[in-house]
N, C-alpha and C positions, 0 to 999 in steps of 0.2 A: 420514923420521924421525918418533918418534911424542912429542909432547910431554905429559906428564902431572902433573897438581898434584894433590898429597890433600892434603887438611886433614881433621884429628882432631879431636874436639869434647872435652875434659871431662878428658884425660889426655895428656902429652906423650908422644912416640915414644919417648926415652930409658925410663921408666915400663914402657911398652908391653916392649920388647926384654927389658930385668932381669926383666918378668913372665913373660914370655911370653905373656900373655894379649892375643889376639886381638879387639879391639874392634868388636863387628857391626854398630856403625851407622856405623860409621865412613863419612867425607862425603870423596867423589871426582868431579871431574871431568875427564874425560881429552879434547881437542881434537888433532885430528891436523894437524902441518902436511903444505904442499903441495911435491911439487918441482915445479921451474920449468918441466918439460915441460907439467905440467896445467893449470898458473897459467896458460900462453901460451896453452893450445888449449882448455880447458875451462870458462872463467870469464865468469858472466852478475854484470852490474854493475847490476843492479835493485832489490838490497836489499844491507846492508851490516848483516852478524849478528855477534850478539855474546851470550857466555854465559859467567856467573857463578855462587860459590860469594856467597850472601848477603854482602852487606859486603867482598867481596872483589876482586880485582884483574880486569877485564873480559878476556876471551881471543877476540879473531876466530876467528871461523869462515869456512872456504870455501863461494865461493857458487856451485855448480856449475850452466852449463847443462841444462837435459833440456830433451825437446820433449813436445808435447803435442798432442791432436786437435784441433781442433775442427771442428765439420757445420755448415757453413755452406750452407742450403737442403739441395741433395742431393750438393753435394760437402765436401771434405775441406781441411779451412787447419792447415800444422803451424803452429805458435806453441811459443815459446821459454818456459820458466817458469824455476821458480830448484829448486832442495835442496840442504840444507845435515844434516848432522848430526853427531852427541858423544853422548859414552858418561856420564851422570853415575849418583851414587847418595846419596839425600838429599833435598835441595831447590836449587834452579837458579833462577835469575833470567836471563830473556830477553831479549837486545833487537835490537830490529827496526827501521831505517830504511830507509823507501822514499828511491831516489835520483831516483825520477820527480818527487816534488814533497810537499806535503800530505796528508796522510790525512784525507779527511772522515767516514769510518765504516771496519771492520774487524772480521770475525770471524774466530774460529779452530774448525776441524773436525776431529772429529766437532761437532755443537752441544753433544751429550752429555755432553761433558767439561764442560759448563760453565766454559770458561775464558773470564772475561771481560777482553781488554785495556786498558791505561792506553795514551789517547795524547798525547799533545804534537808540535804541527807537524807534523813530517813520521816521527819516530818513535813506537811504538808499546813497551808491554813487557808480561809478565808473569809469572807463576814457574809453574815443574811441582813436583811431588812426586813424581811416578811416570814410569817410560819412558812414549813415547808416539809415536804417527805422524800427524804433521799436516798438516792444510791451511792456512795463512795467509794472508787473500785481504783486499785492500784496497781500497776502493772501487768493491765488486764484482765485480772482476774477478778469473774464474778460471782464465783460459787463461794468465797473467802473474803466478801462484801463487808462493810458494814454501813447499816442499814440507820440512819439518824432522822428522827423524826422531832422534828422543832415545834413544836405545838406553842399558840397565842395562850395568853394568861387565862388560867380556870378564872369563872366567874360564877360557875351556879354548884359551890360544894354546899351539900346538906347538911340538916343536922343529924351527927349522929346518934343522940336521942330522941329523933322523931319516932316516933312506932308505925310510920309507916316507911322508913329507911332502913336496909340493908345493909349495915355500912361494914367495910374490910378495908380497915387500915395495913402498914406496909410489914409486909414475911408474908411467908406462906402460910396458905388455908385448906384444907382439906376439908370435904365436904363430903357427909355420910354417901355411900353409890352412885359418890361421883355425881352428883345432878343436883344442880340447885332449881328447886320448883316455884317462879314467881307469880304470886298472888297479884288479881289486880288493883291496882291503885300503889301500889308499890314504886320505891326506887331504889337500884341494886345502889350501892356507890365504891367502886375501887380506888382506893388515893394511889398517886403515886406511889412507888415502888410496894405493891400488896403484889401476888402473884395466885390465882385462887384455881386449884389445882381439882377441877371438875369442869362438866358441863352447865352452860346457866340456860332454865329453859321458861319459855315467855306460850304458852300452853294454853288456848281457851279463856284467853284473859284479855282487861283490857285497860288500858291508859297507865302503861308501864314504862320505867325510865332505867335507863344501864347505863351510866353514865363513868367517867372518872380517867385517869389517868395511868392505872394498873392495868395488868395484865392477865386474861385465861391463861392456863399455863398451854404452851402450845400442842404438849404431847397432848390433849383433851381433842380429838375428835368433834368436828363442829361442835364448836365450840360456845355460839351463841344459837339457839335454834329457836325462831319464833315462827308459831305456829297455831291455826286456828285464831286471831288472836285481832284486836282493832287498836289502832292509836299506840302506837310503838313507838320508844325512840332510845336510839342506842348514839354516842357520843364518845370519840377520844379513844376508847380502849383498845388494847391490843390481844388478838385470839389468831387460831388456827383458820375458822370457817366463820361466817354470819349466814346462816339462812334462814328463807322466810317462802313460808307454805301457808297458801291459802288464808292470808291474811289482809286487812287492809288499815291503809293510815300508817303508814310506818317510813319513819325517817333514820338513816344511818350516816352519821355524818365522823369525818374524820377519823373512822374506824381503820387500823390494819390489820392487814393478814397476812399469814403468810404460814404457808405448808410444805410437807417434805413428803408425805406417803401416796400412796395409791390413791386415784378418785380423790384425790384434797381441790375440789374446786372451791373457789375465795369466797364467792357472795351470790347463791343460788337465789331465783326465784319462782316460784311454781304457784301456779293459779291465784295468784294476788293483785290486787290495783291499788292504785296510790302510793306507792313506793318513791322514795325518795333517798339515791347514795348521793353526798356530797362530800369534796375532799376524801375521797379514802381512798388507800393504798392496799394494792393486791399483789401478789407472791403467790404463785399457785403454783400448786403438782401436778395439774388438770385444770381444764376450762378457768378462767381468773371470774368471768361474771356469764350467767347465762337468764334466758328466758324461756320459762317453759308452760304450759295447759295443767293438764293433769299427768300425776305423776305420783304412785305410790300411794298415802293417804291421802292426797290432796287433788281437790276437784275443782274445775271450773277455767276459765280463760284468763288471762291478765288482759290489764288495762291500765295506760298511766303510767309509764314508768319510765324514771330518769336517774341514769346517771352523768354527774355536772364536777369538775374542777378534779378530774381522780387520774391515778398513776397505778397503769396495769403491767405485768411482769409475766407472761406464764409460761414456765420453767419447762412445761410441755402440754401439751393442749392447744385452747383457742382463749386471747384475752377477752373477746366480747362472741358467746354465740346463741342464737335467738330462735328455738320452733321444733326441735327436736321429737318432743316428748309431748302426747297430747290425747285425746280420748277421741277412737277410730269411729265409734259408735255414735257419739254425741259430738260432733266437731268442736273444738274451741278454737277462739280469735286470739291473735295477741297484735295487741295493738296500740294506737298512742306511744311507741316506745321513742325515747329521747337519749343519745350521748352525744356529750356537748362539752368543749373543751379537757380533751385528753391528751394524758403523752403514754404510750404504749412503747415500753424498752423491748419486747420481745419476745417471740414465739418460738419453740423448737417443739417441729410434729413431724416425722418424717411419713407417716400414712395419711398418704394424698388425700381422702375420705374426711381427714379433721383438722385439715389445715385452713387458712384463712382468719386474719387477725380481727377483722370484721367479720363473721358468718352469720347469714340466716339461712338455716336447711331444715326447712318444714318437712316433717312427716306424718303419723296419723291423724292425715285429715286437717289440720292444722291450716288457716289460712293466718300471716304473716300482714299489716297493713299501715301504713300511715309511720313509719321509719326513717329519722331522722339522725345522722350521721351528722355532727357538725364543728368546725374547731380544731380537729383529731392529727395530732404529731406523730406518725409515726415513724421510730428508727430503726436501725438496720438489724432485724431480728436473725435469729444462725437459721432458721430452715422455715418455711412456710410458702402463703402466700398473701397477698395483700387484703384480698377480697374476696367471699366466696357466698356466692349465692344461688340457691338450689331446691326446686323442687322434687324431691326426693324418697326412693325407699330404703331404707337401712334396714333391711331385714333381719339384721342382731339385737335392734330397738325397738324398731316400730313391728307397729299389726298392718300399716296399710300407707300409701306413699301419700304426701302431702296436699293441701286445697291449692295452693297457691300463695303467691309474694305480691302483691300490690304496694305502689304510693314511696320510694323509697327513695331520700333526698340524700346525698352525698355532697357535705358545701364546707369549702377551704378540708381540704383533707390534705398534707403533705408529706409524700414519704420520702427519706434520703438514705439511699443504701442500695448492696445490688444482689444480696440474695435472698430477693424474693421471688418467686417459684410463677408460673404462667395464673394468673386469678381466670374466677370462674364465674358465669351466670349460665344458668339452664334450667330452662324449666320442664317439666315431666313427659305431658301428651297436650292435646289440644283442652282438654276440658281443667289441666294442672300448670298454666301458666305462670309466667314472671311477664307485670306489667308497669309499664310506667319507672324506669330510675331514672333518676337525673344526678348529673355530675354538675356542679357550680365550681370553680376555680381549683379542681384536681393538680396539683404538682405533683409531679415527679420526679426527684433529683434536678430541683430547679426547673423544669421544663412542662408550664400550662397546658396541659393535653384541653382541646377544645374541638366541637368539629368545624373552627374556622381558621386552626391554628396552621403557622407561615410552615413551609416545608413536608405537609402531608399529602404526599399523591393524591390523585381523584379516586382512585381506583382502590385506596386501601380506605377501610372501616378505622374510624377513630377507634376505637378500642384497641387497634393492630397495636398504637403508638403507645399505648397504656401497656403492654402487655397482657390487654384481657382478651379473653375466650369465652364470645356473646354467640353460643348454641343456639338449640332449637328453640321453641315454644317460647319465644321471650317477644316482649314488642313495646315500642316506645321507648326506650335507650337513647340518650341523649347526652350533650357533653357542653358546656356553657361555658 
């Protein structure tokens, strides 16, 4: 059952109907309740939320378990966090008590947002004005998070008697072998609080919709997997993994993830063009977004592909990395690739090999091209490095070390923190270059690395100041 309050500002609803006229700012917020299957099996007691229309009457929220990484030395500790989330539109007041005790300090992420909390004892508050997907982390700790994702008012629910609609309203669903098989022309629809406890697979099809407010249950193993497949589009919901192999036309917008196991990379994509992530939020056990050729069943190069407005996390691995995996024999290109206004909380890799919060490490054959870095926050992650770009053999991956890196634009990139590790450019041999990067307004902890900038010797390489290490076979390196 979906429980929903709007309140109008300036004109009563009777007004509103005899006008007809449709009030646009009109102020909503919608909280979903829970049924009593998910209350019993899905509920973390670590914070107690609650959210409001200013001056208005307080509505709980569900505080749902997820699990989460953490690398501890060179192994692996799941750890339990919280997510909670509501659809408003307006302005919201928040509120947060921890049930472990006191709050002595408390930030909310991105930092970007600039959202500064009020706290008292053991609760905390403060208000949104816009959707958003956050980190809430209290007295440091981030493995004991909770994860609140404030989503704009649904506007496109189906109907659930269409017979071409899917529809899983709210408890859990179990699906025969685990695998929901979508036909095309179909639209899955998850309402709030539904939780559907399999994999949903988008398969040789085409102009399919996954749309909704619910949830893959997270222990499900990619959790969304589209594949072979044209005209996709996934919206809102919450799963483990989103991938997408060898398909085209596919848009995934305001989608979270978020993983605790082995190889839980967030949002792959392998020999696809046309891809479109926007707004969505990654949590990963491994790599948070990558770019790949071929790989497994899937053949052919990418092309086209943006991710725009997203918040990456990954618990270990790489949050963006581009060219790994590709076909030695048949080279693919990956290319046209786009990210564009990011905030990236954090890397912990300690093997120098797969470090770098940005990476392109092309290998079999793979030439990398036309790459555009743009917008990109990044904070003070525990282990990594900033950048790492590399023409490369992985001889654990690949069959043959990479073509080359071309065309690769780094503009307003700012990172604030100080343990990041020496970053990397190098390319192979003569015939496996890295050519052509330009840096446009790089900070670093405040400080414009440029090669015209006041106080850098003659004698040292602008990259000295950056703390990068510009190797052999590279050329054209620039800093503006």
């Amino acid at each position: 059952m979906i429980f929903k309050e709007r309140f109008w500002s300036g004109i009563t609803i009777a007004v509103l109907l005899l006008s007809g006229i449709f009030e646009m700012n009109a102020q909503e917020l919608v909280v979903y309740k829970i049924t009593d299957d998910i209350q019993k099996s899905m509920h973390n007691n670590d914070f107690s939320v609650k959210v409001r229309k200013p001056g208005g009457e307080w509505k709980d929220l569900f505080e749902y378990g997820v699990k989460v990484d953490q690398v501890v030395g060179s192994g692996h500790s799941v750890q339990k966090a919280s997510m909670a989330y509501f659809d408003f539109s307006g302005t919201v007041e928040v509120s947060v008590t921890s049930n472990k005790g006191l709050i002595n300090k408390a930030r909310i992420r991105p930092l970007s947002y600039g959202i500064e909390p009020k706290i008292k004892g053991n609760t905390l508050s403060f208000s949104l004005s816009n959707p958003a997907n956050l980190s809430v982390e209290i007295n440091d700790d981030i493995f004991h998070n909770l994860h609140l994702f404030a989503n704009p008012i649904e506007t496109n629910v189906p109907n659930p008697k269409d017979p071409n609609v899917i529809y899983f309203g709210p408890g859990i669903h179990e699906i025969s072998n685990q695998k929901l098989k979508v036909a095309s022309n179909k639209t899955v629809y998850l309402a709030g609080g539904a939780v559907l406890k399999g994999q949903i697979v988008v398969d040789s099809v085409s102009n399919v919709n996954i749309i909704g407010r619910g949830m893959v249950d997270q222990e499900t193993k990619l959790g969304i997997r589209i594949a072979h497949s044209q005209n996709v589009n996934v919206e809102d919901l919450f799963a483990s993994q989103c991938f997408t192999g060898e398909s085209d036309g596919v848009k995934i917008k305001n989608v979270k993830t978020i993983s605790f196991y082995g190889w839980g990379d967030g949002m792959n994509v392998m020999a696809s063009s046309n891809v479109l992530f926007d707004g969505v939020f990654v949590r990963s056990s491994d790599d948070c977004t990558t770019v790949y050729g071929t790989r497994m069943e899937y053949a052919g190069s990418c092309k086209n592909i943006t991710m725009q407005n997203s918040t990456l996390w990954a618990d270990v691995g790489h949050p963006i990395l581009i060219g790994t995996h590709g076909n030695s024999k048949n080279p693919d290109v990956l290319e046209n690739l786009k990210y564009i206004n990011l905030d990236i909380l954090d890397q912990k890799e300690m093997q120098v090999d797969y470090q770098g919060c940005m990476a392109i490490n092309v290998g079999d054959n793979n030439m990398a091209k036309n790459v555009l870095f743009e917008n990109i926050r990044v904070e003070d992650f525990r282990e990594g490095q900033l950048l790492n770009l590399r023409v490369f053999y992985n001889t654990k991956y690949c069959t043959a070390p990479g073509l080359g890196i071309e065309n690769v634009v780094f503009r307003n990139i700012n990172y604030n923190g100080k343990n990041a590790n020496l970053s990397i450019i190098a390319g192979y041999d003569e015939q496996r270059k890295i050519k052509n990067v330009t840096f446009e307004n790089l900070m670093i902890n405040g400080i414009l690395i440029s090669d015209e900038m006041k106080g850098k010797p003659k004698w040292y390489k602008t990259a000295d100041m950056a703390r990068f290490f510009v190797g052999e076979h590279v050329e054209g390196v620039s800093f503006k």
